[in-house]
Structure formats: C-alpha cells, structure tokens
N, C-alpha and C positions, 0 to 999 in steps of 0.2 A: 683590791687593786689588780689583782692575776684576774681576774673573770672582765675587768673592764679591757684591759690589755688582749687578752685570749678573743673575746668577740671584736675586737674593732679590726681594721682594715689591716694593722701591722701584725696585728696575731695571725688573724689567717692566712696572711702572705707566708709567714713562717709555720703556719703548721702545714701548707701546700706544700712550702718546698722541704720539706720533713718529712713529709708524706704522713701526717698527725701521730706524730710519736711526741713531739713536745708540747706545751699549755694543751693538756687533754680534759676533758670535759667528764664529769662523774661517770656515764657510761661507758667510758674507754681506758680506767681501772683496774686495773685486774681483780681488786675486789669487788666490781659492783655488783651489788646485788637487786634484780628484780624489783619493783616493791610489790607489795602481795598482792594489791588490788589488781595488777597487770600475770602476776602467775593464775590467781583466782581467775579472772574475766579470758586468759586463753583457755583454760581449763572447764568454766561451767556449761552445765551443758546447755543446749542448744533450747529444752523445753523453760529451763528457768529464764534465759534471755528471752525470751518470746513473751513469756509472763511479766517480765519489766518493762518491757517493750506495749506489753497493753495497759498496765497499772498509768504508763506515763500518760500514752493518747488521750485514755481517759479522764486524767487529770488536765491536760492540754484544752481540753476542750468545753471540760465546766466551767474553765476561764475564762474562755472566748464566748463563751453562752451566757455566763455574768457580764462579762463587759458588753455584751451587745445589747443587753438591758439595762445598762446604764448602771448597774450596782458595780462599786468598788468593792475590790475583797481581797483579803488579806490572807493569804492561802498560809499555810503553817508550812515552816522550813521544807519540813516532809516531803513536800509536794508542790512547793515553788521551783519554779525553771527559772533558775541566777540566767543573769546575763553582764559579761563583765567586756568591754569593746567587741571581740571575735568570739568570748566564749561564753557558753553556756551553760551551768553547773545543775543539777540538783542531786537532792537526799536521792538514795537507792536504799530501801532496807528489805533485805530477804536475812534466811535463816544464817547463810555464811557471811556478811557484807554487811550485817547492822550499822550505822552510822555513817558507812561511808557515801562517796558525793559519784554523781552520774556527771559525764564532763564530757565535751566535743568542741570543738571551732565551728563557729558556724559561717557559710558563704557570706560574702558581701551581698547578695542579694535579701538574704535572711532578715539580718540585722539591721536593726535600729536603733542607730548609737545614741537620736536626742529623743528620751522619750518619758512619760510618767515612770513608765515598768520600770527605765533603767536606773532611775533617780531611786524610787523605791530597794532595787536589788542591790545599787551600788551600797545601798545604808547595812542592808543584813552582808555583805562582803566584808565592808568598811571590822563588824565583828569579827567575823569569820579568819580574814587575815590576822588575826592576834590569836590565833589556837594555831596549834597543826595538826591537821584532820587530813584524812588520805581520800584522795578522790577517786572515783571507779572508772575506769575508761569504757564509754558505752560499744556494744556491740552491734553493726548493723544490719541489715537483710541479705547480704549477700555473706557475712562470715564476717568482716574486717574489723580490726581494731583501735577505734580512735584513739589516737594518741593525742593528752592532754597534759595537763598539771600533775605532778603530783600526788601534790598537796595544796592544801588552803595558803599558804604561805611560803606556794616555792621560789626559791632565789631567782628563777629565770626568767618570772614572769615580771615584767616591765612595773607595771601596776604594784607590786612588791618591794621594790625598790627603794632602798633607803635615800631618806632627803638628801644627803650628804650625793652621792650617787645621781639621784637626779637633777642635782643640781647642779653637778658637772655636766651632765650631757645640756641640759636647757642654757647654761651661758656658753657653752660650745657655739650651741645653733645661734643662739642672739649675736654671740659676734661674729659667726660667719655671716650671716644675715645683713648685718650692720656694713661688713666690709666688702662684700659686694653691690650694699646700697651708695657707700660712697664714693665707689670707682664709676658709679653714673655721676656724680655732678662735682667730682674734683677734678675735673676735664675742665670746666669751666672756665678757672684762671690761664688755660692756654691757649685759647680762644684767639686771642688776639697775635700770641705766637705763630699758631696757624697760618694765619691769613697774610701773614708777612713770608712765612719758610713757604708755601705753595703756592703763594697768589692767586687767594681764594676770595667770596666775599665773606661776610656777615654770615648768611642762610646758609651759606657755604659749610663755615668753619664751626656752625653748631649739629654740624650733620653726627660726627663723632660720637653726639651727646644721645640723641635723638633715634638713633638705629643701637645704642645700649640699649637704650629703654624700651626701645620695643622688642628687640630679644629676649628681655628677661620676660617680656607678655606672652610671646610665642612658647617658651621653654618649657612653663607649665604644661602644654598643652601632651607633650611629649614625655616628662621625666613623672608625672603625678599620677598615669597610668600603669609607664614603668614599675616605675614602685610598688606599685600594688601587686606587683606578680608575686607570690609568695618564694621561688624559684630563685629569687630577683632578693627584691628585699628593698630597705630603705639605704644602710651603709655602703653598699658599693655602688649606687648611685652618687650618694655626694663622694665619695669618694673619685673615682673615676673623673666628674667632671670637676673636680675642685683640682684634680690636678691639672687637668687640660688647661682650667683658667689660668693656674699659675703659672703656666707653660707659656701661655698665650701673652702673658701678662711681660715677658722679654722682648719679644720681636714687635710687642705694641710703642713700646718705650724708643726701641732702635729704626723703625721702619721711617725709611727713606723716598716714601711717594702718598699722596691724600688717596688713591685708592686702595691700597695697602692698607693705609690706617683707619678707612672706613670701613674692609671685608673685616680687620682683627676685633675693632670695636665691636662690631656684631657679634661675632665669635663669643667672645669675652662675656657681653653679656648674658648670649645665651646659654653656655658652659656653668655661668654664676647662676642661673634660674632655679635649679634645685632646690634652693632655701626659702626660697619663696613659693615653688609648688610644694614641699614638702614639707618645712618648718611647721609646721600647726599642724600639720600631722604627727610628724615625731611627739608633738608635746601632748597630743589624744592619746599615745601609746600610752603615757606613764601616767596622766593623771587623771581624779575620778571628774566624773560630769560636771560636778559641784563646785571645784578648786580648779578648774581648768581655765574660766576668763584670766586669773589670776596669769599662768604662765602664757595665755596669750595676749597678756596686753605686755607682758618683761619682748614677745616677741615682735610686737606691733612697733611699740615702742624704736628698737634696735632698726626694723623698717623703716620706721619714718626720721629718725632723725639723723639717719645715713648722709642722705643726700645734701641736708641742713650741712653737715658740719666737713664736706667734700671741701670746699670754697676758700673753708678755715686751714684745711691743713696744707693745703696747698698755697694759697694766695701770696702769705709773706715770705715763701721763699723763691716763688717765680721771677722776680725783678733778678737775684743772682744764680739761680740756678739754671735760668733758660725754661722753654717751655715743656720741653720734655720730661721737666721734673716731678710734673702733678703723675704721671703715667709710669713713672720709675717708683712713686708711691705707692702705688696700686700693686705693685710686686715688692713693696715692702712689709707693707701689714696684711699680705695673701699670702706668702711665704708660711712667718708663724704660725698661721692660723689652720693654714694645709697641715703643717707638720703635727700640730694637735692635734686635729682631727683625724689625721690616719693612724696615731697611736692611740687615741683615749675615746673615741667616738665608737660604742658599741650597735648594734642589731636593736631596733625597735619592735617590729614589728612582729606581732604574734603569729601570725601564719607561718613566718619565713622559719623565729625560732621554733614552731612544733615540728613545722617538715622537716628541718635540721635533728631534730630530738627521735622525731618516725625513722631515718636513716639509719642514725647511731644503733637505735633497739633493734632493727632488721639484722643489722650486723653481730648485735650482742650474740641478740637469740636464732637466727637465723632465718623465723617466722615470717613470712612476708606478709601475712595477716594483719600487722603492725603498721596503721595508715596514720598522716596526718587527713584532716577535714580535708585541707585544701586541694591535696592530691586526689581526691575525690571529685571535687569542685571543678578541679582545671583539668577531668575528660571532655570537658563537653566546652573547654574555653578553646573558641576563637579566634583569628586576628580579625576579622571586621566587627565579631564583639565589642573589642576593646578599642576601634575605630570610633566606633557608634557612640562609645562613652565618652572617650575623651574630646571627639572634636563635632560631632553632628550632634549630639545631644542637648550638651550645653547651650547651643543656637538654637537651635526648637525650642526650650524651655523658655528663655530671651525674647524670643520672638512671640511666642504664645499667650505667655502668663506677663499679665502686665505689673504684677508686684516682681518678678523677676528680673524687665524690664528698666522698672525705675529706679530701682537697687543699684542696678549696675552702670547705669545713665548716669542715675546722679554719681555716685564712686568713681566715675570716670570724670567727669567734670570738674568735681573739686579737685582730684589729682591731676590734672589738667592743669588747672591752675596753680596749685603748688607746684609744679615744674616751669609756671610761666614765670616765677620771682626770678628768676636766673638769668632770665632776658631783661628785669624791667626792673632790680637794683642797678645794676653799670648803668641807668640809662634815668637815677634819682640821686644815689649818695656818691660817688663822684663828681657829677653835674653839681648838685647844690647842694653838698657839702666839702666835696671835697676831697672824700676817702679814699685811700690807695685801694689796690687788689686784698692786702692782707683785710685791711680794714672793713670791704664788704664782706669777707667771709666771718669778719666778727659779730655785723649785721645780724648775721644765719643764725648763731646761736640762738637770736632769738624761738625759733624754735625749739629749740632744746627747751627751753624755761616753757613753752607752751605746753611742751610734750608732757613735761614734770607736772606742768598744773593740771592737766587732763589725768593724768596717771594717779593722781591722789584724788581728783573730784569722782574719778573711775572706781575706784578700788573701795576709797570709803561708801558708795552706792552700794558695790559688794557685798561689806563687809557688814554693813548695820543696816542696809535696808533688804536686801535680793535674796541674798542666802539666809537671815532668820524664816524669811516669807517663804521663801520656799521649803526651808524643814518644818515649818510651822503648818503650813499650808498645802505644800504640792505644787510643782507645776503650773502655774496659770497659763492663759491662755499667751503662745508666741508673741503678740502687739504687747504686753507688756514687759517686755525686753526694751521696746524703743520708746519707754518715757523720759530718760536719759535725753534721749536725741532731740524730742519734742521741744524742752528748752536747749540745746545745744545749734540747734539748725537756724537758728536766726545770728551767730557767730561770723558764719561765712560772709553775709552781707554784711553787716556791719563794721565786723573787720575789714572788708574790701573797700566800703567808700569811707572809711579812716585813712585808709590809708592813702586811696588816690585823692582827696581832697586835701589831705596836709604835708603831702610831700612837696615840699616849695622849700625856697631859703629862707622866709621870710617866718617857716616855722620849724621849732627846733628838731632835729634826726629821731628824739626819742619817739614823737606822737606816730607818725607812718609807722614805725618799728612797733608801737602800742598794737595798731590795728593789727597788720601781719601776727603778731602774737597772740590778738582774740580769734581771727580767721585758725590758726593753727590748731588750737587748745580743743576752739569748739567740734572742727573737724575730726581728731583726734579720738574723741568722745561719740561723734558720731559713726564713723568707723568702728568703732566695739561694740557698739548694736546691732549694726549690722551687721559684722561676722558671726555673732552670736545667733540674729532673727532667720538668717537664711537656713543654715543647719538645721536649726527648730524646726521650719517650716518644709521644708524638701531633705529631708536627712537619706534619703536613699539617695539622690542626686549632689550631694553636700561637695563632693571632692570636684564634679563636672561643673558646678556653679562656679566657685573660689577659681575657675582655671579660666572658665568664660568672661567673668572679673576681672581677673589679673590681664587677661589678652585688652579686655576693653581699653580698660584704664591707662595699660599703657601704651595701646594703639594713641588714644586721646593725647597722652603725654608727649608722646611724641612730635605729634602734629603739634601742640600747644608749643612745644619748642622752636618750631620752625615760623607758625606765624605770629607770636607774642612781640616779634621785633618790629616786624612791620605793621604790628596794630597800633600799639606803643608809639612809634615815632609818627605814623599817619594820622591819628587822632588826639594825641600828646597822652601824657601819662594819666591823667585827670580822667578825662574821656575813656582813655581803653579800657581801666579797671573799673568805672562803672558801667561799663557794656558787661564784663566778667560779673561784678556784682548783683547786675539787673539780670543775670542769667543762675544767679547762685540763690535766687526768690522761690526757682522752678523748685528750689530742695524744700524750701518752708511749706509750702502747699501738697507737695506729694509726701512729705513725711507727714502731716497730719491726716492727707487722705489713705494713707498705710496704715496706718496707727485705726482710724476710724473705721476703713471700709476693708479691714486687710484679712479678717476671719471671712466677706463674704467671698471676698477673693479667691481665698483657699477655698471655699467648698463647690467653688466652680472649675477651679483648678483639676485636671486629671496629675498632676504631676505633688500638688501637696499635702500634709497632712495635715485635715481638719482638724 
C-alpha cells in the first residue's frame, strides 16, 4: 500500500515538498546496499565487457540468419535475448557472473511489442518471474551503465505486480474512462434547457455535445506522445489534466452565456482525453501479450458504455433539477475519481520508472556512468520527431495503406452512428411511446446488456478458442484475429434496419430496442479485433494509429451529431437509418476483403509487418 501511495501523484507531491526525506524508495535508505551485479559490472574490466559484448552479437545474429531461412529455433536460456514491453534480458555467464541475466530498455524504435519472439520470451519470463535471479546491467561502448531490474522478480517492475495491485490500477483507469465517456452524452437531457435559457436552435443546443467529442479525438493527438517521454511519464499526465477537467467541470455547470458553455465543453473534453489516449497503454504496462485483450476489453468496455448510461443518470432528474443538473453531475462523479487517482494511481511506465531508479543510483554512488536506456535514447530526441509521430504520421499511414484506411473508416462510422442514437431516440420513444427524459435514458441501457453479451461472447473466444491455439500453436498469421468480426460485422446492419422498421406505435418499444442491442453487441466484438489486428500488423506505429483512430471517429461523431437531426426528421426515422444501415454494408465487404486479402496488403505495405 506505501509503494502505491509513494509512486502516485500524492506521494511525490509530498516527497517534493520534503525535499524526499519521506515515502523514500530502497535506494534512499541508509542501509541500501548495491546489488553485486551493479558493484561487479562498474568494476569488470573493460576486456571481459568487450568479450560479452561479442558472445552476444554473435549469438544475435545466428538468429536473424535462422529466421531468414525460415527455420524456428529455440535458442537455450543461455543465449536467448528476453524481451519483456521496453526490456530486454539475457543469461550473461562468464567466470564471476555465472547465472546472472544481461538486461537494458530498449528505444521505442527497437521494440516490437506484438510479435512471435515476444509471445515466445514472455512464456520463458512467465518462469522466470517465480525465482529471484539477479540481472546483470549491460555495459555499453562508450562506458555507461544500463540501469535495469534487479531481479527476475523485482517489485517495481509493473509486469511484476500482484493481481491484487493490478487491479487496483486497471479499475482506476476503467472508471476514469467510463466517467469522462459519460460527461459526453449526459449533456443530452439538457438539450432542451438550452435552447429555452439561450434561444438557441436544435443544431444549436447539440453543439455542447459534439465539440466534447471531438476533443477527446484531438487530445490524443497530444497527450499519447506526451506520455511516452520517459522524463514525463504516464501519472502526471492523467494527473494534471484530470485536475483541470475537475476544475473545468465548475464553471461548466455555472456558466452564464452558449459561448462560454461551448469554449468549457471543449475544454472538458479535451482535458478528459488522456484515458482514452492512454488507457491501453497503462494496461500494456502490466500485463503479458497473452492476458492483455482480457484487460482491454474491462477497458473498452468502461468506453463504450459511458455515453449509453449519460442519458440514464441524468434524464430523471432534470424535470426537477433544471438543466444545469446533467453538468453539476459531471463534477460529481469527477471529483471522486480525481481524488483516487491522485492518491492511488501509481507510475506505469518502464522507462520513466528506470530513469527515476538511473537518478537515485547516480546519487547513491555518485557514478555518473549509471544510465537509464532512455537517457541515451532522448540525445538524439526531437521536437519535430515527435511531430512526425504523433500528428503527420498517423495521416500518411491512413492515407497510404488501405487496410489502415478502412479500419479507421469503418471505426469511425459505426461510432458515428452510435452517437447518432441521441438525436434519433427523442425523435421514436417519446413520439410513439410516450417516454419521459428519464425513461429514454432507460432505453440506453440497452447497451449495457449488448456490452455484457459481447464481453462474454469475447472473452469465452479468448479463453477456449485464441489462447489454447496460440500456446498450442504460436502466433498465426494477424487476419486470424478478425474471425470474431467475420460473423460479427453483419450485426451493424441488421441491427439498424430492426430498428428503423419497427419503431412505430403500432409495434411494441421492445423490438427497435432488440435491433440497437444487436447493432451494439456486434460492434462491440468488432472493435476487439480490431484493436487487437492493428497492433499486430503495424506494432512500431501501434500508438500513432489508436490516435489517428481516436481523432477519426470522433471527428465522424461529431458531425453525426450535428446532422442525424435533420436526416431523421427530413427523411423520417425509417428512411434515415436505412441510409446509415445501407452504409453499415461497406463494413461486411471490407471486413471479408481484410480477412481475405489482408497478408497481400501487408506485404506491399512499407509500413507493416508481413
């Protein structure tokens, strides 16, 4: 509990203004001592590093000589290069150092986080973390000493980390997640408040909604680069802007003019974006390749049924509360959630923690020879580097690779249209049925019950088809990630003309609610393929896709907010959602030509991995 407290945002407020004399870290003990792989490695000499330094090359390279001939090989502990997110481990055995492990971080250029190797390494780790074996911190060409692990099983390595532990940080981020997804669409029920307090129209009074959502598409673009500075870190990014939102989240409630309440909404949104550029990251920190859809579908999840259950929490109280109320919510359940998170939300990311750990030893020992990786890495970082990556990149790719393309085309379009329900329930089950405000936000649930069934038809896929096959097997080829999707992608359509054909009076509120629930379920399922197939297939570009993604989609969503009312009432309800439906066809054809033509894709690709 001190180590979660000590890394999170409250700790190091108080060990800054301490000047770190309190929640102090092993190396700022008075008894710590060295571990010997780090006295031994500043100490050996200079001829025995050169001789490990060639043992490895050579070993590095009979591997790339076998895999370029197509043979698999299974190299002995000895002489396997681990690779675990950032780090890289292997055996080192000379006459002083028998059994111990050679260890560095390696660039984000380096690594290749979705791969056979790493599937493979994470399984001999998966062992290795249930001993304690001391790891050797490698020495490089110029003198410096990488500073790494430990040990096989040090406490500070994320990866490491008891369930218990991770599982506090992972419903952290799901319900930050969650609570900045439904301060987009529990604006909703105020809609109409609006337009009466500013005498504003319709298109008007959904502006609020629609410049949220596209902030949180822009934000990525900006915080998921951030992040990655090692310097930086992942914590005081959510940190920082989780406060702003809560801050923002006051004068959004009190504000006394529509454009006031238009610049805060944006604000707001973009402030909340963090969780969404970097939630699926944090959850890569901690867990293996393997077990990782797992916490990102708890995350997806928390995403998608944000906006669903906005509607709900607001709706039945706006008749007495006034319209200000849905927006006085949004600084109800952000509050808590901030406050959590700046005491119990620790340091993810392995870079930030070794550079932190390279400081502390500089200071033990006095040695400046004591580096992490990444301090090596960021001489030669940038600022139009990290331009390039997060904002011109991503659109090259997009624009280039048409499996890239359509991924994101369609992703944006379904979401698209799940933000078009907002405009086109007020305008079915009030009409012809009858429903108050609360009572369309009961509607929404529906989603929730789609999310659940996706989440089990997901997980059980998982669990007894995906992962025996892959420890059985290895790795298959990226497209068969998206068999899932293959039946899932006729969902969208069918759900959609359920539902615009049987919303009338004449037929009862459940059947439209049925469709919306197949349209959600199947989408839901479809989106975990695809977060999964892109990684697979561009894993050095993995972070600039998910952000070029994120902007798409909610550029799309945006617009879909603004023109779903007047599609809706210009061509009646009927009509407009089989225009969306007949456009939701383009997913069934391009998901089977992904599936089918998607290895030739890649190998014309400069940008994927065949």
């Amino acid at each position: 509990m001190m180590d979660i407290l000590r890394d999170a945002p409250l700790g190091q407020t108080i060990r800054l203004v301490t000047r770190n004399t309190v929640l102090l870290y092993p190396e700022e003990f008075p008894d710590f001592k060295m571990p010997e792989t780090y006295n031994a490695a500043l100490k050996l000499p200079e001829k025995e590093q050169e001789a490990a330094a060639t043992a490895k090359a050579t070993n590095k390279q009979t591997r790339i000589s076998n895999r370029a001939s197509g043979e698999r090989t299974f190299a002995p502990l000895e002489t396997l290069e681990l690779e675990e997110g950032d780090i890289e481990q292997k055996h080192l055995h000379d006459h002083n150092l028998e059994g111990l492990h050679l260890s560095r971080t390696k660039s984000r250029l380096e690594t290749t986080p979705y791969s056979e190797e790493r599937l493979e390494i994470e399984a001999e780790l998966a062992l290795e973390r249930t001993q304690t074996r001391p790891i050797v911190p490698q020495k490089t060409a110029d003198g410096n000493i990488l500073v790494g692990w430990y040990t096989t099983d040090d406490a500070a390595n994320p990866q490491n980390w008891s369930n218990a532990k991770r599982f506090v940080v992972s419903l952290i981020i799901c319900l930050y997640t969650f609570v900045v997804y439904t301060g987009s669409a529990i604006y909703t029920s105020s809609e109409q408040g609006v337009m009466e307090k500013f005498n504003v129209g319709p298109t008007a009074a959904s502006l609020p909604l629609s410049l949220y959502v596209l902030a949180y598409g822009i934000g990525p673009l900006v915080w998921a680069p951030l992040s990655e500075i090692p310097v930086i870190g992942r914590s005081p990014v959510y940190a920082v802007t989780m406060t702003l939102f809560t801050i923002l989240s006051l004068p959004t409630a009190l504000v006394d003019n529509f454009a006031g309440l238009l610049v805060l909404r944006f604000l707001q949104g973009f402030f909340g974006s963090p969780c969404l550029a970097i939630g699926p990251a944090t959850m890569q920190d901690m867990y293996s390749l393997l077990y990782l859809p797992f916490a990102l579908t708890a995350w997806v999840s928390a995403a998608y049924c944000g906006p669903s259950l906005g509607p709900l929490l607001s709706g039945f109280a706006m008749p007495a509360m006034g319209w200000r109320w849905s927006l006085w919510e949004i600084l109800l359940v952000s509050g808590p959630i901030f406050l959590t998170m700046f005491m119990l939300l620790p340091e993810t990311s392995t870079p930030n923690i070794l550079l932190c750990r390279a400081r502390r030893l500089r200071k033990v020992t006095g040695d400046k020879r004591l580096q992490a990786q990444c301090e090596i890495d960021q001489k030669n970082l940038r600022p139009s580097t990290i331009l390039l990556d997060a904002i011109i990149k991503p659109m090259e790719i997009t624009i280039k690779d048409p499996a890239v393309a359509f991924v994101n085309l369609y992703m944006a379009l379904v979401y698209g249209i799940y933000y078009s329900f907002f405009e086109v329930f007020p305008l079915v089950y009030p009409v012809y049925y009858g429903f108050s405000l609360g009572m369309i936000g009961v509607v929404f649930t529906c989603v929730l019950v789609a999310c659940l069934i996706g989440i089990a038809i997901y997980c059980l896929y998982l669990q007894f088809i995906l992962i025996p096959d892959t420890i059985t097997h290895g790795l298959r080829a990226q497209e068969s990630r998206l068999v899932p999707a293959l039946f899932a992608c006729f969902g969208p359509t069918i759900g959609l003309f359920i539902f615009g054909w049987t919303a009338r009076a004449s037929i009862h509120w459940i059947v439209p609610t049925i469709g919306i629930t197949v349209y959600a379920a199947s989408v839901f399922i479809v989106m975990q393929c695809i977060f999964v197939y892109v990684p697979l297939s561009y894993p050095q570009y993995a972070a600039s896709l998910f952000a070029a993604n994120d902007f798409l989609r909610s550029a799309l969503a945006c617009g879909s907010i603004l023109f779903a009312r007047p599609l809706f009432i210009n061509l009646g309800v009927a009509k407009g959602v089989s225009v969306l439906g007949g456009l939701s066809v383009i997913g069934i054809f391009g998901m089977f030509g992904l599936w089918k033509f998607g290895a030739k894709l890649r190998a014309r690709s400069k940008f994927a991995i065949v």
